[in-house]
N, C-alpha and C positions, 0 to 999 in steps of 0.2 A: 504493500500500500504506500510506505513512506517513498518507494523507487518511484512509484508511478508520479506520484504527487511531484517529484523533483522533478523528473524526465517533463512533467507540463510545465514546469517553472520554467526550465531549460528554455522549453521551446518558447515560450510566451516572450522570453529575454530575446533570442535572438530574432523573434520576428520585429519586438519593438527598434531593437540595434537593426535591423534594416529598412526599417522605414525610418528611421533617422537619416541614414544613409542617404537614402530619397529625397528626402525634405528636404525644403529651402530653406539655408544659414543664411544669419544676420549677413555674413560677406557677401555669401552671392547677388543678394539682393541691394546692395550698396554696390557692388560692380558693375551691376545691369544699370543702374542709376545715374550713376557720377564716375567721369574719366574722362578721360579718349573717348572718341569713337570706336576705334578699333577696338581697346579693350571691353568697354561696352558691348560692340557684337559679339565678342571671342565669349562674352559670358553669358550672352544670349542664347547662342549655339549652344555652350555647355549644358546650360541648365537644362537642354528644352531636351538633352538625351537620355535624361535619367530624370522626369518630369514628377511632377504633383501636383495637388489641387492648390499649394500655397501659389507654386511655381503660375499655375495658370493665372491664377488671381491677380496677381503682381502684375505681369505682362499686360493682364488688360487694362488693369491701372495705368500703367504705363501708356498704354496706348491712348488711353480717355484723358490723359495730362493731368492725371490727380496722382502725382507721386511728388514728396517734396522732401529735402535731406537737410535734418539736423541733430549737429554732434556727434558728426561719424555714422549716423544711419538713416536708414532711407526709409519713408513712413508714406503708407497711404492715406489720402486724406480726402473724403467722400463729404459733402454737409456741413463740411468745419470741424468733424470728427475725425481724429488720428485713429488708424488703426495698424496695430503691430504685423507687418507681414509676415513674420515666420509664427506669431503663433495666430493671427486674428484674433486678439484682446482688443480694445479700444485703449488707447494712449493720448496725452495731452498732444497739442502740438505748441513746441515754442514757437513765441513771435517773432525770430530770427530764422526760421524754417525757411530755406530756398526753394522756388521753384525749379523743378527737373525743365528745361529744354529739349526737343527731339528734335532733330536737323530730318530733312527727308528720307537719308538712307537710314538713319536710323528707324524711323516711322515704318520702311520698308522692309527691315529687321524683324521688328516686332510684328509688322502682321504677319509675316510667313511663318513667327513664330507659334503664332495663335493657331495659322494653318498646320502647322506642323505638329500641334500638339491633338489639333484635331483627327489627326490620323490612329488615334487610341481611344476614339470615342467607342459608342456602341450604333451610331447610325451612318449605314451607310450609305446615303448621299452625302453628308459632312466630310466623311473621311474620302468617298472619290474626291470633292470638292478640294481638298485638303493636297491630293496628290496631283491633281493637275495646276494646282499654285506650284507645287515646289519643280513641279515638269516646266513651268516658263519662267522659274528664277533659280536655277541651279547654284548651289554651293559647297566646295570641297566640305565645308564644315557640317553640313547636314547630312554625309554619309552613314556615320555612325546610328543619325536618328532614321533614317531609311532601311537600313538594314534589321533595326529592332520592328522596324515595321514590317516590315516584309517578311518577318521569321513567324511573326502572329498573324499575319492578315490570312484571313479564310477565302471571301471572297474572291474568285477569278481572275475578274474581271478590276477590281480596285489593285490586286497583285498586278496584273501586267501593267497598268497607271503608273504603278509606286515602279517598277524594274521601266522603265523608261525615264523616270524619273530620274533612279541613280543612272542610268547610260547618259541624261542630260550632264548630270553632274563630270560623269568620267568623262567628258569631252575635253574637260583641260587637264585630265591626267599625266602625267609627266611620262610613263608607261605608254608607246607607240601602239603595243596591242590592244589595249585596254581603249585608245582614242581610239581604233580601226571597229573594235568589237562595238564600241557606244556608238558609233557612226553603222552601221551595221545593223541594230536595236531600232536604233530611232530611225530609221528608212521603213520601220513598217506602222510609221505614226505619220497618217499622211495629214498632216493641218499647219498652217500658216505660221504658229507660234513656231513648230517643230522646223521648218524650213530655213525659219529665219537663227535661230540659234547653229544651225549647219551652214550657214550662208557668214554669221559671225564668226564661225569658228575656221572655215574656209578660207579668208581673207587673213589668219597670219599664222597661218599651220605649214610649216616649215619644210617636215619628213612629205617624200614626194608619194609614197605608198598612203599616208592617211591619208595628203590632198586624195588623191583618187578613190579611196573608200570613201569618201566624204563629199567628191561629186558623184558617185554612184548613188550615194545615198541621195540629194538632193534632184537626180535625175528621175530615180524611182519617183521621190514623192511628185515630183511637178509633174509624171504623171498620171497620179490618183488622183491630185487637184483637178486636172485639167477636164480628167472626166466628171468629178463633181460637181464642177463651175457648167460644164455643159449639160448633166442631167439636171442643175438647176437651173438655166436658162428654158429648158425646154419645159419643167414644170413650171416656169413661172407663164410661161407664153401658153399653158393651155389652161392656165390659171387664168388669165386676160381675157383668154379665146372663150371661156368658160362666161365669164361676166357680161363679153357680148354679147354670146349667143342668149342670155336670158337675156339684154336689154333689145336685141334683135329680133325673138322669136314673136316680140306684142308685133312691130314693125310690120313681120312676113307675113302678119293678119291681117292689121290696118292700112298696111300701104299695100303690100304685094297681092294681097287677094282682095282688097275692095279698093285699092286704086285710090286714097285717099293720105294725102302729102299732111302729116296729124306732125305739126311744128309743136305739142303740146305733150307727146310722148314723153319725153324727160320732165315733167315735170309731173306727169300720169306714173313717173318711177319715185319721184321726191315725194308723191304724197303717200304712197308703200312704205317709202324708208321714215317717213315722220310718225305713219301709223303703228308701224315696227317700236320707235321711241317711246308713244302715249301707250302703249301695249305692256311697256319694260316697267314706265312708271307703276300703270296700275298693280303689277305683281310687288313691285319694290314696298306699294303702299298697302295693299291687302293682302296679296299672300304673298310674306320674304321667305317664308319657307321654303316656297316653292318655285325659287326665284329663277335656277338653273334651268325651269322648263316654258320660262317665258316664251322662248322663240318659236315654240312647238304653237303657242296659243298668237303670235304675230306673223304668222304664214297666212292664213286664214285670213286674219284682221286686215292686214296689206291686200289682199286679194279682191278683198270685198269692198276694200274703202277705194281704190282705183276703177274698177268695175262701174259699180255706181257713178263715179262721178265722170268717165266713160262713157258711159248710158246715158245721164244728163245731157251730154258734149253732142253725145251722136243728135238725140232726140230732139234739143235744144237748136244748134246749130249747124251741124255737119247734114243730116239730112236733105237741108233747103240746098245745099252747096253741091251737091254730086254734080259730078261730070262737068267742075267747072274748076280746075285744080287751080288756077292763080289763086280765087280767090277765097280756096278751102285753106292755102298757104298762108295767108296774110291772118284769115279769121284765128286761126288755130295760134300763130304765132302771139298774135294780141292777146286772146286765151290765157297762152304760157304766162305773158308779162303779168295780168291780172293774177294767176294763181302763186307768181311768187310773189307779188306783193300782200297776198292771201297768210301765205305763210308768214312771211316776214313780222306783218299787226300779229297774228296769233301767237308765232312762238319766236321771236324777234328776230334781228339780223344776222345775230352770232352762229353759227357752228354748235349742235348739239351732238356728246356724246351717247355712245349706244355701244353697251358692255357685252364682250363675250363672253357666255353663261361657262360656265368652268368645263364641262364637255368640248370647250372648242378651245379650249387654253392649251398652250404646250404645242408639241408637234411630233411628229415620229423623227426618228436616226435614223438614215438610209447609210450614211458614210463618214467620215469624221469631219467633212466639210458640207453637209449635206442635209439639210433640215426641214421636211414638209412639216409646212402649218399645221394646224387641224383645220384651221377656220378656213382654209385654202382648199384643202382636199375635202371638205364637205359641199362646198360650195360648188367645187367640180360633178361632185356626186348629184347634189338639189337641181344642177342646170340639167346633166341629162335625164332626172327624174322628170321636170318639168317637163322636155323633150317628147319623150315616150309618151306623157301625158297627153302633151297636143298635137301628137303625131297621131295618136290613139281616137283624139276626140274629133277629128280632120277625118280621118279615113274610115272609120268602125260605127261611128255614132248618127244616130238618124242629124241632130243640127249641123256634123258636120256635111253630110251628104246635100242638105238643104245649101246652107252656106257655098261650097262648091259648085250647086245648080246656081245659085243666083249670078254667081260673081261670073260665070263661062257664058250664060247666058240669061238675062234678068226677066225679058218677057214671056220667053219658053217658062221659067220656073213659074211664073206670077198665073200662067194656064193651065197650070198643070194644080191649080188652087194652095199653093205656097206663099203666105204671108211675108212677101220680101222687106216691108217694111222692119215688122219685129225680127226678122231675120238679120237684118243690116245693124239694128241694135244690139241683138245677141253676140254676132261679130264682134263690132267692135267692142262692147263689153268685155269681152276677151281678151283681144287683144289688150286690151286695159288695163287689167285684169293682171297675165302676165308681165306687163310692165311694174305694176304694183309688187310682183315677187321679184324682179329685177329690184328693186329699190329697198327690200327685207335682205337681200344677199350683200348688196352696196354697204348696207348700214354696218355691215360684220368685220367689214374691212378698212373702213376710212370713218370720219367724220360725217354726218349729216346737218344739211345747210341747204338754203333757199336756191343756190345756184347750185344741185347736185346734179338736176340732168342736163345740164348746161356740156359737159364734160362729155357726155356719153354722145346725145344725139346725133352726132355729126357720123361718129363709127359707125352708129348704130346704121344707119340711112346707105352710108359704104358696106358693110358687110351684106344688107339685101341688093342692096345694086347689082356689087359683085357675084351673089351668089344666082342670082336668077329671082326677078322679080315674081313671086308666088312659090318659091321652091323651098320648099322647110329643106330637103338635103343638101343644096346649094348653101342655106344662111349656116347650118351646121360647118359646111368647108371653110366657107367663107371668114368665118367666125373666128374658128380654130386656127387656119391658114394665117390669118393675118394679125392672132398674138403670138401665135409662136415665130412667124418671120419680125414681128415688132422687136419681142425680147432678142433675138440674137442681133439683130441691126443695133438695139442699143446698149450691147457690149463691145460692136466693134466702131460703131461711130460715132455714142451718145445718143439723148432721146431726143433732142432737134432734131439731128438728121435723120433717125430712123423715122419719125412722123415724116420729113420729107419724105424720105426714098419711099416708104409705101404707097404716098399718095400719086407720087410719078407711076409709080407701079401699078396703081387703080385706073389711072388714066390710061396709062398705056393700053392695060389690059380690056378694058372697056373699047379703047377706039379700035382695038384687032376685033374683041370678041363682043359686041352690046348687049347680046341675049342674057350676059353670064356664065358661070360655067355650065348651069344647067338651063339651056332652054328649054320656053315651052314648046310643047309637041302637038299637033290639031291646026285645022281651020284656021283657030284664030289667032296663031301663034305671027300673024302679019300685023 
């Protein structure tokens, strides 16, 4: 019994004698404080390899500029309150206490210290977060705290982080093989920071065998870049292609199949994207609970609130105007200026935000330079949903069938006992309609404002031209076609000139081919 009783004491002694060991002394905490710089960082480093909770504490004080040293020690002082950093007591503070100064490297010290102590946490995003800081500030002296990381880390994936990390570090290895192997490492970390530390280290590396690992390595990465800059370019142009073709697809009804020039569509999108807004409030103000599924219940709302006033447009105006397009052009455009000044009295001149519900926050990882939205690839998704829908209600549904009689030929339909009237409403109600979800998908991605379809109209009007006046699978080409040729134009020439060169391009195209790419077929396709 009395063996056993010792045998715990024993142990209880030396586990206290090693967390002694651990913990931060009065010195080191006056090291970290007052000096040098250099000596300063050297105790930085040290502390943060054999760390603790005083040890952490300290450093953020440090960093929060509430650290102040008097009589040989270094005292945190929070409220006007001293407190003892190696035990956490509360202490006076004298009125001859100095304030600690941080110069910026030093500042840049202590956060990677912070970062670096964060690699012993228990959450891992903190501690990847942790290892891709010390991967874009490598330092011989953070070895030791890298290698105790990397003996504990579980994680795969934060492991391979932390082992590129120390290859960052052994880049200025005084060991040739070690620079070759770290150049070697980091070639399969294809990202900009990684490039550029190879690109620094290439410009005064001496040994003619590491230069060459170390352009090999910088050849590999530029090109995994290159292909990620290009499959981001091409998602972003069918990102664009995407946002047309919903502000396009009201167009391919109101212009292309009823032959009516509606200079009031963009602003038949801004009253979607506003209804979208009064849609967000009302959840924010009645149910916040249920706040993430706002946009579920502003599809609908946008849809309905365009529609109607659509309908109004047709019934009111556009009706007496057929077949007389100047001066459907000028009505419609008068219209626009009235409904933004509509807007502007209601919800004033400024720019309103419109939140992305947390489903559409973040993006996926396709590549290490390489990042889809969510709010992006949804919106991809909602347009060709939209698509299918009025490709579906065009070809399969009795109003589409009517709609088609009318617009091919309007007195055949009207003998045939087809109310072309309501029929021309219904129409363009739709078209409306979809412009209205064009301005709920708008809202996800920019600001909303008086002048939002100010922006749009002109594409939009370009993309049916081009695609074939009446042809839903023309405005789909047409659409896509010319934001994915937008986005690469303006990587390689800027977005002035790429607006230029398409429009040369639309011209052009137009004055070889008028019909579009897809003419119409029949009679009356003269």
């Amino acid at each position: 019994m009395h063996s056993s009783f010792f045998s715990r004491l024993i142990a209880c002694l030396l586990l206290c004698a090693a967390v002694q060991a651990h913990a931060l002394t009065a010195e080191q905490a006056l090291a970290m404080a007052a000096g040098e710089t250099d000596d300063r960082v050297a105790a930085v480093q040290q502390a943060v390899v054999e760390p603790s909770e005083r040890t952490a504490a300290f450093l953020q004080a440090l960093a929060d500029d509430a650290v102040k040293v008097a009589d040989g020690k270094a005292l945190i002082v929070r409220d006007d309150k001293g407190i003892d950093p190696v035990t956490g007591a509360e202490v006076p503070v004298p009125p001859d206490a100095e304030d600690i100064i941080n110069n910026n490297r030093m500042r840049g010290e202590i956060d990677t210290a912070l970062a670096g102590l964060a690699l012993f946490g228990k959450d891992e995003t903190k501690r990847m977060a942790a290892a891709k800081a010390l991967t874009k500030e490598p330092d011989a002296g953070r070895l030791p705290l890298l290698d105790k990381a990397l003996a504990q880390e579980t994680n795969d994936k934060i492991k391979t982080q932390l082992e590129l990390a120390r290859a960052a570090t052994l880049l200025d290895s005084d060991d040739a093989a070690q620079r070759i192997a770290a150049a070697q490492a980091l070639s399969l970390s294809a990202t900009p920071d990684t490039r550029l530390l190879l690109n620094e280290r290439v410009t005064v590396e001496e040994d003619a065998k590491v230069k060459a690992a170390l352009q090999a390595a910088l050849r590999a990465i530029d090109g995994q870049l290159a292909w990620g800059e290009r499959l981001g370019a091409a998602f972003s142009g069918i990102s664009l292609g995407s946002i047309l073709l919903l502000v396009a697809l009201g167009l391919a009804i109101t212009y292309g199949l009823m032959g009516v020039i509606n200079m009031a569509h963009g602003e038949l999108m801004m009253i979607g994207a506003y209804a979208t807004y009064v849609m967000q409030g009302v959840f924010q103000r009645y149910f916040p609970g249920a706040f993430d599924w706002y946009l579920v219940a502003a599809v609908p709302a946008a849809f309905m609130a365009s529609a109607l006033m659509g309908a109004v447009l047709e019934r009111g105006v556009i009706r007496f105007l057929y077949g007389r397009p100047l001066e459907t052009l000028l009505a419609t455009w008068g219209i626009s200026l009235m409904l933004q000044q509509l807007v502007r009295s209601v919800f004033g001149a400024q720019n309103v935000g419109v939140e992305n519900p947390a489903w559409m926050s973040g993006g996926v990882q396709l590549m290490d330079n390489l990042q889809l939205p969510w709010n992006r690839v949804i919106i991809v998704a909602f347009a060709l949903a939209v698509l299918a829908g009025v490709a579906f209600l065009i070809s399969k549904t009795r109003l589409g069938l009517f709609v088609r009689g009318v617009t091919q030929n309007r007195p055949i339909a009207s003998c045939m006992g087809v109310n072309t009237a309501r029929v021309d409403t219904y129409a363009f109600a739709l078209g409306s309609g979809i412009a209205g979800l064009a301005g709920c998908a708008l809202s996800q991605v920019g600001n909303v404002g008086p002048d939002l379809g100010q922006s749009y109209i002109v594409d939009a009007f370009l993309v049916v031209v081009l695609g074939g006046v009446g042809q839903l699978a023309g405005t789909v080409y047409a659409a896509l076609g010319l934001g994915v040729l937008n986005k690469f134009l303006e990587g390689w020439a800027g977005a002035v000139l790429a607006k230029i060169a398409v429009l040369v391009f639309i011209i052009i195209f137009i004055q070889k081919r008028p019909q579009g790419i897809f003419a119409v077929k029949g009679r009356t396709a003269d």
